[in-house]
C-alpha positions as CSV (number, residue, x, y, z in Angstrom):
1,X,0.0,0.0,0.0
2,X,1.5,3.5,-0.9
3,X,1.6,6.3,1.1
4,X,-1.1,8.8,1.3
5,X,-0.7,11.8,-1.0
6,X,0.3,14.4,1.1
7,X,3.4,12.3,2.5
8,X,4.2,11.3,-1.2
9,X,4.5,15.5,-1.9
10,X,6.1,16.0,1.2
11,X,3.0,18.0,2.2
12,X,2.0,16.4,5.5
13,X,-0.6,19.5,6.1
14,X,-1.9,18.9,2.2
15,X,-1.0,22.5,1.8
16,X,-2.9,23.7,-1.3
17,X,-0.8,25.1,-4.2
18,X,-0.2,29.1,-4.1
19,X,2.4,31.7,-5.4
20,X,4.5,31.3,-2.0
21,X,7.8,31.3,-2.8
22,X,8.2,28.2,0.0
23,X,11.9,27.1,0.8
24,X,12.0,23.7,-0.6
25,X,9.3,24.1,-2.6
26,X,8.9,22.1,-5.9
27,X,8.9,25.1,-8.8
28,X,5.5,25.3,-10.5
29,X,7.0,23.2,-13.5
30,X,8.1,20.5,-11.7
31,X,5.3,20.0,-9.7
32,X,2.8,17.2,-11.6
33,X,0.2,17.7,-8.8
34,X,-2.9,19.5,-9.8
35,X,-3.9,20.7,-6.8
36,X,-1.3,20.7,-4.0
37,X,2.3,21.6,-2.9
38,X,5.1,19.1,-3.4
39,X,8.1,20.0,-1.1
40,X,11.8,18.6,-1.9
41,X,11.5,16.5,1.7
42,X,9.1,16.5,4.4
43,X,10.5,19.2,6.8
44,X,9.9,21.9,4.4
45,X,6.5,20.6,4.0
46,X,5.9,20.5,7.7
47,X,7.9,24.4,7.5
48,X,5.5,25.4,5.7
49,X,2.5,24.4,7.4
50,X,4.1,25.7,10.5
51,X,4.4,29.0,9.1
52,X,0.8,28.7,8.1
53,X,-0.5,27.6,11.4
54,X,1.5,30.5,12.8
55,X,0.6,33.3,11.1
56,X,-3.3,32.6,11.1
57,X,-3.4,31.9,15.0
58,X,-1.1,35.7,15.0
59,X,-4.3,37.0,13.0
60,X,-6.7,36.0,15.2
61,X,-7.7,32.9,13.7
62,X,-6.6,31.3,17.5
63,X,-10.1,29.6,18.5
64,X,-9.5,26.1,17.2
65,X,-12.8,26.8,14.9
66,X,-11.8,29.2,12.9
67,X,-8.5,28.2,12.6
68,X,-9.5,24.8,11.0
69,X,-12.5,26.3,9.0
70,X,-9.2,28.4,7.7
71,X,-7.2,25.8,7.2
72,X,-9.4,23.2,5.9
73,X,-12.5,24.0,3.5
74,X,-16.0,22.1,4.6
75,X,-16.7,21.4,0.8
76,X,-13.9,18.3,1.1
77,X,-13.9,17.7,4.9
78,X,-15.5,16.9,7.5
79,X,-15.1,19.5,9.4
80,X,-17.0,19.3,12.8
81,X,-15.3,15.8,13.4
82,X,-11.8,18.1,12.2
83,X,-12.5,20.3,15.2
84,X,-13.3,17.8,17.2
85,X,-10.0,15.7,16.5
86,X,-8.2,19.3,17.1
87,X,-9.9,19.4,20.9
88,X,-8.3,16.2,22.2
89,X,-5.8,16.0,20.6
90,X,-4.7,19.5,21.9
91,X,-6.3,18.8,25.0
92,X,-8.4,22.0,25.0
93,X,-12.2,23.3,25.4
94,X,-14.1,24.9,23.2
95,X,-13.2,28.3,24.7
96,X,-9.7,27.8,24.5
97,X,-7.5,30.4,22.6
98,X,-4.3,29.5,21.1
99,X,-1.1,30.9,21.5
100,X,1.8,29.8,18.9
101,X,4.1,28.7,21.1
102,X,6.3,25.9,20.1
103,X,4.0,23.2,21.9
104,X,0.6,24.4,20.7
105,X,2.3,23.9,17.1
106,X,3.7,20.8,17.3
107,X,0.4,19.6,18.8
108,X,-1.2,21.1,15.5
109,X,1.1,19.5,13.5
110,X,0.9,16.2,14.6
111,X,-2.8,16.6,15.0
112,X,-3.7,18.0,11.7
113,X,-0.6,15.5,9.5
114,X,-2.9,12.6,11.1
115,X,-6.6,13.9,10.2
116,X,-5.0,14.3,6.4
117,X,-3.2,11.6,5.9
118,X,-5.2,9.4,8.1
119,X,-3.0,8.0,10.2
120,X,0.6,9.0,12.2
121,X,2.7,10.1,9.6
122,X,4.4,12.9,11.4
123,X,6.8,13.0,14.4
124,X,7.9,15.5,17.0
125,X,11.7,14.8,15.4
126,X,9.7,15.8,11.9
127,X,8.4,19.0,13.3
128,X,11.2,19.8,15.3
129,X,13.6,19.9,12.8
130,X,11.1,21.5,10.4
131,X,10.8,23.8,13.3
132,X,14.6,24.7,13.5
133,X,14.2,25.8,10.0
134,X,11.9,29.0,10.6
């Protein structure tokens, strides 16, 4: 059985394909994926969903709500159960707002690479050194 698609492209976060200039980042005609980034190795991927994560929590996207109806569209998930998953994984209530520290991403990380992919396909060695790379 072959990996899920977002660990074949390196994109553990299935990061849709934009203009962002990622490090690591496949260039447009290289990439053979349609709809989604490929990244040269998995820690760029997992850089760039960081980054992502990051930057809408700094925006005020930091209730886990909005940051997952951000993050990942309703039309292709499911994304009460998403939430959900988010809450215990990140052990958090529903009134809980997030701060992007180094743990609350790493939770994130490993949460959101496992709702994608469907299954553990991310480590806390993966986002660390993904981390180190910011």
């Amino acid at each position: 059985m072959s990996a899920p698609w977002g660990i074949r492209n390196n994109n553990p976060g299935n990061l849709i394909y934009t203009n962002i200039k990622w490090n690591g980042k496949l260039p447009k005609e290289q990439n053979k994926d349609w709809r989604f980034e490929i990244f040269i190795a998995p820690e760029y991927g997992a850089r760039a969903m960081i980054k992502v994560l990051k930057h809408d929590i700094e925006k005020g996207k930091n209730a886990v709500p909005a940051l997952i109806e951000e993050y990942a569209n309703k039309f292709e998930n499911n994304t009460a159960a998403y939430i959900n998953t988010i809450y215990q994984d990140l052990k958090v209530n529903t009134t809980a707002k997030l701060l992007p520290t180094t743990n609350t991403l790493r939770l994130l990380v490993l949460s959101i690479t496992r709702v994608e992919n469907g299954g553990n396909y991310s480590s806390s060695e993966l986002f660390d050194k993904a981390y180190s790379m910011i």
